[in-house]
N, CA, C and O atoms as CSV, one atom per row, in Angstrom:
chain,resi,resn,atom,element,x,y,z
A,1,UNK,N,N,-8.231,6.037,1.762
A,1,UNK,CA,C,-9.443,5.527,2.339
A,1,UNK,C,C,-10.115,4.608,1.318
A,1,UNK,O,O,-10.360,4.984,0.172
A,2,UNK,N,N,-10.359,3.576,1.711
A,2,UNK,CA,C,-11.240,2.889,0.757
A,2,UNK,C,C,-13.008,2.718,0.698
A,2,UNK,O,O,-13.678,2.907,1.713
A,3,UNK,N,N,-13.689,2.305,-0.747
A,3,UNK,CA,C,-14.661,2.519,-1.158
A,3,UNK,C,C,-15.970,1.918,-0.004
A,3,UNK,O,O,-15.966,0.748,0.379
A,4,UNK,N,N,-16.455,2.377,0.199
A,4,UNK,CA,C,-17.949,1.558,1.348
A,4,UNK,C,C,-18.230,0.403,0.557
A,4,UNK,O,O,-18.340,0.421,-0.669
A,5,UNK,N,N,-18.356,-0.722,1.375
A,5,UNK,CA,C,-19.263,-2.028,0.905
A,5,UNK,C,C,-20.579,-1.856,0.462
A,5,UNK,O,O,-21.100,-2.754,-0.199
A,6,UNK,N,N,-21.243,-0.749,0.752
A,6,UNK,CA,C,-22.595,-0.371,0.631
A,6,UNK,C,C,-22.792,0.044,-1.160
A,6,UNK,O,O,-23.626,-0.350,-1.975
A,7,UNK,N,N,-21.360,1.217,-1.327
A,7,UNK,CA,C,-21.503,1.259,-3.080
A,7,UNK,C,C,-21.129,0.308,-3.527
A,7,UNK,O,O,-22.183,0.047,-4.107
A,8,UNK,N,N,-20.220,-0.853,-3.895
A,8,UNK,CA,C,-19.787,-1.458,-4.033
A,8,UNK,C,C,-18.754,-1.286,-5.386
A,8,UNK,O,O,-18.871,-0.189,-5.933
A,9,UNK,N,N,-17.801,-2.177,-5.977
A,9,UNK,CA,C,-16.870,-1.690,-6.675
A,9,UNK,C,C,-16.746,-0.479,-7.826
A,9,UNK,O,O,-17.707,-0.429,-8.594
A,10,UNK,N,N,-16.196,0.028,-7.938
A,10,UNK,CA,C,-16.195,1.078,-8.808
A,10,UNK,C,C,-15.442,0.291,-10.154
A,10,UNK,O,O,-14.262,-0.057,-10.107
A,11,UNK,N,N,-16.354,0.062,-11.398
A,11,UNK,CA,C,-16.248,-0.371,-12.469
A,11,UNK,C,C,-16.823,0.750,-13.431
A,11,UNK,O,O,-17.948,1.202,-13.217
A,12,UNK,N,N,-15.854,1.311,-14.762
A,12,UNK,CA,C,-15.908,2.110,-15.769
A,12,UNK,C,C,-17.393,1.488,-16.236
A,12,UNK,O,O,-17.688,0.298,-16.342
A,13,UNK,N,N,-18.414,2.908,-16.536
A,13,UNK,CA,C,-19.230,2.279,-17.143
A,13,UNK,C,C,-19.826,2.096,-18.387
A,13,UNK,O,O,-20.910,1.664,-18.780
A,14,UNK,N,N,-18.690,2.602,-18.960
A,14,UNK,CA,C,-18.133,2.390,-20.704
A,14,UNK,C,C,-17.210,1.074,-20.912
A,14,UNK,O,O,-16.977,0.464,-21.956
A,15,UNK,N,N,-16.842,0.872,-19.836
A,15,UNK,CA,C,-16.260,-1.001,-20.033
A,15,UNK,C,C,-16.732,-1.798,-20.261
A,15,UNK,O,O,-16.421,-2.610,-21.133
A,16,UNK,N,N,-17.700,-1.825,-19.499
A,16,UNK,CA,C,-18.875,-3.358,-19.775
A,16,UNK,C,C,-19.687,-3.467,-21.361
A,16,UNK,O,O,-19.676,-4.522,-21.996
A,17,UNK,N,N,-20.270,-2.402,-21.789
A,17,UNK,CA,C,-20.317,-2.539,-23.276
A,17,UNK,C,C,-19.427,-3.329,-24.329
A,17,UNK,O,O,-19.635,-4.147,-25.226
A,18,UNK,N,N,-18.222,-2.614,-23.721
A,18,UNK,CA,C,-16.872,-3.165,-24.428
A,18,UNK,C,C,-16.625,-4.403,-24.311
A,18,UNK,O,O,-16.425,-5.093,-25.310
A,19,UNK,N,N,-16.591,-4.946,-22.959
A,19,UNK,CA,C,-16.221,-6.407,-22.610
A,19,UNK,C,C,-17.780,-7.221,-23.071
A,19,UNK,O,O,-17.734,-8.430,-23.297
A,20,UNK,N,N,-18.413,-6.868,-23.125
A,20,UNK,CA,C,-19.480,-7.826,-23.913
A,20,UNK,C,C,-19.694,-7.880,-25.315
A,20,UNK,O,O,-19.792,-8.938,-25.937
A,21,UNK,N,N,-19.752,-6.972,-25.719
A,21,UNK,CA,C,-19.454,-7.029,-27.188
A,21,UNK,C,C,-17.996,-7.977,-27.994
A,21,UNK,O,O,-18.032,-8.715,-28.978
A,22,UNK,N,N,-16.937,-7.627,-27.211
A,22,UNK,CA,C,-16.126,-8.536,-27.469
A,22,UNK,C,C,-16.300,-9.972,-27.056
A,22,UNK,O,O,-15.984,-10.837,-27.874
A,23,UNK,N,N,-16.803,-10.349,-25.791
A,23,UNK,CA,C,-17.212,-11.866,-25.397
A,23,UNK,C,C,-18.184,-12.467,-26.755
A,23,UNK,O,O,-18.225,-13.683,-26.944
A,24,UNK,N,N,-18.883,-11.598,-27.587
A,24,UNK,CA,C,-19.975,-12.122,-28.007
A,24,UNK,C,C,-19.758,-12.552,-29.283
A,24,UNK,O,O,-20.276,-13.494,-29.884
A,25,UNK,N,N,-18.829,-11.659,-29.679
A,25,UNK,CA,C,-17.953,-11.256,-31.212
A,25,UNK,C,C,-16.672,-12.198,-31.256
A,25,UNK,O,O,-16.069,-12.289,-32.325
A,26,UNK,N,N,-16.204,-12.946,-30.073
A,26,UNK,CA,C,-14.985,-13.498,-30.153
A,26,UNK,C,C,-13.950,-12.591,-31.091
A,26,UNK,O,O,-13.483,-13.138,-32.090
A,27,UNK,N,N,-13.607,-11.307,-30.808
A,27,UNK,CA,C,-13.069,-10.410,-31.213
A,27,UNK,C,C,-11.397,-10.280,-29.977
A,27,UNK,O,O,-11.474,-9.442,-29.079
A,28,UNK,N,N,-10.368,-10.946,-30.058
A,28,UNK,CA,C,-8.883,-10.760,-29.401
A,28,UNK,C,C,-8.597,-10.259,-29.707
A,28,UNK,O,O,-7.727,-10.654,-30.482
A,29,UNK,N,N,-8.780,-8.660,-29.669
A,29,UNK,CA,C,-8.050,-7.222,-29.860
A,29,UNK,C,C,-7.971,-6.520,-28.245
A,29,UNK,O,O,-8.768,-6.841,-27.363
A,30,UNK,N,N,-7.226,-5.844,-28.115
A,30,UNK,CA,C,-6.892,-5.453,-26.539
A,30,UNK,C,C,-8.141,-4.440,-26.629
A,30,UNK,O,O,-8.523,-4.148,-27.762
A,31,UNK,N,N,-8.748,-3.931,-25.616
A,31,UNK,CA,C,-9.747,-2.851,-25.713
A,31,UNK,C,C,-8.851,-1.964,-24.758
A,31,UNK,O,O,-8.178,-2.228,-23.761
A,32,UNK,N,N,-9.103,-0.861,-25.429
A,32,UNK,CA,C,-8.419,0.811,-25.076
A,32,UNK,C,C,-9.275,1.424,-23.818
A,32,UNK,O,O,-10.464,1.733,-23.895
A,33,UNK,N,N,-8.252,1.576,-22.351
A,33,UNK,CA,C,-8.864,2.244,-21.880
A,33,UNK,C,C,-8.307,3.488,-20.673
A,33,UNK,O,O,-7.380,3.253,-19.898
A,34,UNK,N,N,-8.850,4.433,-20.693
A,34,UNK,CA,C,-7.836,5.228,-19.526
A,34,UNK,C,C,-8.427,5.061,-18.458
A,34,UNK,O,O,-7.875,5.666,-17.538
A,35,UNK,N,N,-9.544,4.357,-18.095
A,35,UNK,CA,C,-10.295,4.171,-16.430
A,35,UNK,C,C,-8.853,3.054,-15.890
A,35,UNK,O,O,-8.679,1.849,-16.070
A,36,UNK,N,N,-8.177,3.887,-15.325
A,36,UNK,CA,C,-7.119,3.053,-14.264
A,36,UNK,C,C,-7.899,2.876,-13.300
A,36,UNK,O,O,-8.058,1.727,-12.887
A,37,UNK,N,N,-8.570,3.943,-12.704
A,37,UNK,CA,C,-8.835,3.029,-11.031
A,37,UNK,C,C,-9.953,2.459,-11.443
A,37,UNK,O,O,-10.709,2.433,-10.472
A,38,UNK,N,N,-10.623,1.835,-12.668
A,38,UNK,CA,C,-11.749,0.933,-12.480
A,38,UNK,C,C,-11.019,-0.303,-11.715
A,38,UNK,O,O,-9.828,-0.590,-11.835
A,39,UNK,N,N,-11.956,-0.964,-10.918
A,39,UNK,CA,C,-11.484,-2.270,-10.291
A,39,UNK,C,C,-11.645,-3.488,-11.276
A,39,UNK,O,O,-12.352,-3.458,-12.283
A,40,UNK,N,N,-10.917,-4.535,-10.866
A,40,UNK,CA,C,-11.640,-5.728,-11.857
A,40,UNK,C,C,-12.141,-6.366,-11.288
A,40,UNK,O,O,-11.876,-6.647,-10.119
A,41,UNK,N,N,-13.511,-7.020,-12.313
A,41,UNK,CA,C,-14.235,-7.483,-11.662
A,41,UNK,C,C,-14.104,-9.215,-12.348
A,41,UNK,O,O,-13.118,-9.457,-13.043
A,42,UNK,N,N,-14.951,-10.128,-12.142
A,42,UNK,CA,C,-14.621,-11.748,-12.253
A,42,UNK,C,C,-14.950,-11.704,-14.121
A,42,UNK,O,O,-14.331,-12.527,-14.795
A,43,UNK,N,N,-15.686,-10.964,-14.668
A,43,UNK,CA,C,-16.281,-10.782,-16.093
A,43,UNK,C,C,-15.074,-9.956,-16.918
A,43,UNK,O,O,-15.174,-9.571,-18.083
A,44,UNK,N,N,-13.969,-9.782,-16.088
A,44,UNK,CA,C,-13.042,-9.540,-17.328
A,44,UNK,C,C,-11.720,-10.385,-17.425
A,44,UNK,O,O,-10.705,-10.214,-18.102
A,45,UNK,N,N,-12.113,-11.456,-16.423
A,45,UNK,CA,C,-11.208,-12.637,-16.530
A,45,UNK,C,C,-10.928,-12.995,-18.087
A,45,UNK,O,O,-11.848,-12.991,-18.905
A,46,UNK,N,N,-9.530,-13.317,-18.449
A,46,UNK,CA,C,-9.334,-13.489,-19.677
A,46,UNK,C,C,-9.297,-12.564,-20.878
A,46,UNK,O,O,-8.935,-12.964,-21.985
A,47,UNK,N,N,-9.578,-11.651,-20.701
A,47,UNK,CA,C,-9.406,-9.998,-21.816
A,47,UNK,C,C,-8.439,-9.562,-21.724
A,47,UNK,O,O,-7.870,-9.590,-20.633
A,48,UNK,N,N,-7.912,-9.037,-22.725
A,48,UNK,CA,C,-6.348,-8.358,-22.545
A,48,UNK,C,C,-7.461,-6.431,-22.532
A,48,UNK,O,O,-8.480,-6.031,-23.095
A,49,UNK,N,N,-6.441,-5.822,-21.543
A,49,UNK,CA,C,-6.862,-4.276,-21.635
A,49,UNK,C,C,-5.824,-3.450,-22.475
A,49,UNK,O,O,-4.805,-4.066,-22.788
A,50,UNK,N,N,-5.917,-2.332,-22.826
A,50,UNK,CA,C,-4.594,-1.696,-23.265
A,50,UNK,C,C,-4.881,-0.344,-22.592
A,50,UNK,O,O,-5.612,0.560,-22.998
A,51,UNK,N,N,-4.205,-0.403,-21.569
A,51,UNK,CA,C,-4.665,0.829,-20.235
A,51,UNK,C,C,-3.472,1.986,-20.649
A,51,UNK,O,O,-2.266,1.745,-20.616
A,52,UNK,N,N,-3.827,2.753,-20.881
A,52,UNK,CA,C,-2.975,4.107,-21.079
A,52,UNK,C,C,-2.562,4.792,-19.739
A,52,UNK,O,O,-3.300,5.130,-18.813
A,53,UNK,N,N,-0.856,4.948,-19.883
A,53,UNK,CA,C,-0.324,5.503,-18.211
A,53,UNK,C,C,0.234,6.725,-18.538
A,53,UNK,O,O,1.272,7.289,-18.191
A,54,UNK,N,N,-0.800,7.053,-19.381
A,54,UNK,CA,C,0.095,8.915,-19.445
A,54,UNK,C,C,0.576,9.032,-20.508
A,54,UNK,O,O,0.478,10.118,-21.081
A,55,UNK,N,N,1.266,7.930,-21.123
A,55,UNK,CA,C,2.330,7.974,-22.120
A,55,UNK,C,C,2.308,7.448,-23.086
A,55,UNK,O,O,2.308,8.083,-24.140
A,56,UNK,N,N,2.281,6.160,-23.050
A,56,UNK,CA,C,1.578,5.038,-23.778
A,56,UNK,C,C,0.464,3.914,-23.478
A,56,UNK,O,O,0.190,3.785,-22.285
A,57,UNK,N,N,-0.098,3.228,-24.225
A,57,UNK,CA,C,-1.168,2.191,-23.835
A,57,UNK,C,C,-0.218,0.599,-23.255
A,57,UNK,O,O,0.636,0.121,-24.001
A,58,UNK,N,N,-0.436,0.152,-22.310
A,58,UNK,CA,C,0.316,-1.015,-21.626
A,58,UNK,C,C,-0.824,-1.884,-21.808
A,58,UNK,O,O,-1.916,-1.370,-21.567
A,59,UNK,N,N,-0.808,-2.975,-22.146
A,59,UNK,CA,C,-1.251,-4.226,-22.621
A,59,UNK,C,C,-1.407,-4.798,-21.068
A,59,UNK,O,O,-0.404,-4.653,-20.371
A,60,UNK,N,N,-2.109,-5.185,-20.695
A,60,UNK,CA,C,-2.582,-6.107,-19.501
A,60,UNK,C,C,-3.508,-7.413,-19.768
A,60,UNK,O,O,-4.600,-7.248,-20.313
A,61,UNK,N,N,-3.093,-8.670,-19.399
A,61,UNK,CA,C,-4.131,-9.630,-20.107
A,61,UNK,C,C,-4.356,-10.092,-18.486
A,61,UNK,O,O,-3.441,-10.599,-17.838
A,62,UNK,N,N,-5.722,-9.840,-17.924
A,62,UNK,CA,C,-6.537,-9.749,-16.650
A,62,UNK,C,C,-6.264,-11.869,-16.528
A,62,UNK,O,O,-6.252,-12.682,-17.452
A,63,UNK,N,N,-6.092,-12.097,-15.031
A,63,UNK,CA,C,-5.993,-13.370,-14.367
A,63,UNK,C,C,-7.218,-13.408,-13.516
A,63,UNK,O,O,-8.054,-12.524,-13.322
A,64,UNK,N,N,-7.116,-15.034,-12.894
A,64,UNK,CA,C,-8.418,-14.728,-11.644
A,64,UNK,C,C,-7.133,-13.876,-10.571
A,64,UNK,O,O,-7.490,-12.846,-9.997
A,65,UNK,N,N,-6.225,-14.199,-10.449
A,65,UNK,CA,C,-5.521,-13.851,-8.932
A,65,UNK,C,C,-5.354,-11.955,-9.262
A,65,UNK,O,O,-4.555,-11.364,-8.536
A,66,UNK,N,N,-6.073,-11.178,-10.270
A,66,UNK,CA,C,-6.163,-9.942,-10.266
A,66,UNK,C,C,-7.492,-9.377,-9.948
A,66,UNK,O,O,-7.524,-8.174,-9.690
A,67,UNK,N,N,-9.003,-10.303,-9.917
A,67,UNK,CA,C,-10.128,-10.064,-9.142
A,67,UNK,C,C,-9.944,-8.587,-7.745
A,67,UNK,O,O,-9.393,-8.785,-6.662
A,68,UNK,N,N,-10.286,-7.820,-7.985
A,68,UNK,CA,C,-10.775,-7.009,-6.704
A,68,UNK,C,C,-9.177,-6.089,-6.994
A,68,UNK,O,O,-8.926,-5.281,-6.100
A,69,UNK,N,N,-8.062,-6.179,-8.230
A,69,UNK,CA,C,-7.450,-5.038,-7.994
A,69,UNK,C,C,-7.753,-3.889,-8.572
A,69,UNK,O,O,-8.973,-3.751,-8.494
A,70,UNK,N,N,-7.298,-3.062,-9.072
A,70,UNK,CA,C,-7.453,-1.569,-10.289
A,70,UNK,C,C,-6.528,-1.957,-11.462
A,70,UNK,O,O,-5.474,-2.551,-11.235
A,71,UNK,N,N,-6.879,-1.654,-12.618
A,71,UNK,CA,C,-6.285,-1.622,-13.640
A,71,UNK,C,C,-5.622,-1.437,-13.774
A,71,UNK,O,O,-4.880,-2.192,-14.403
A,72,UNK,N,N,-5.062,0.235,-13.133
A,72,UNK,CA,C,-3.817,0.909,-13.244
A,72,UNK,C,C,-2.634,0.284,-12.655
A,72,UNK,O,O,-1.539,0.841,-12.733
């Protein structure tokens, strides 16, 4: 089932700290994270993630054509 338009996307809310601090710092280090089902949103266009699948951390560097998927 998917999320109501009314809440609107479900974004980690320990991410956004992260992704701004790095925008601000010009800091290209992957940021560590286990929120898989956070969605992406247009503000992490261009960040590499390093999303952990259980096992190890997988490197993801976010596109526009990934807007509105999940991390995981």
């Amino acid at each position: 089932m998917a999320r109501s338009t009314k809440k609107g996307p479900y974004i980690d809310p320990r991410l956004i700290p992260k992704i701004n601090k790095q925008k601000a710092g010009g800091n290209r280090t992957p940021i560590k994270t286990w929120a898989r089902a956070s969605q992406i949103s247009p503000e992490f266009v261009g960040i590499t993630f390093a999303v952990h699948n259980g096992r190890v951390f997988t490197e993801v560097f976010v596109t526009e054509g990934m807007v509105g998927h999940r991390l995981g």
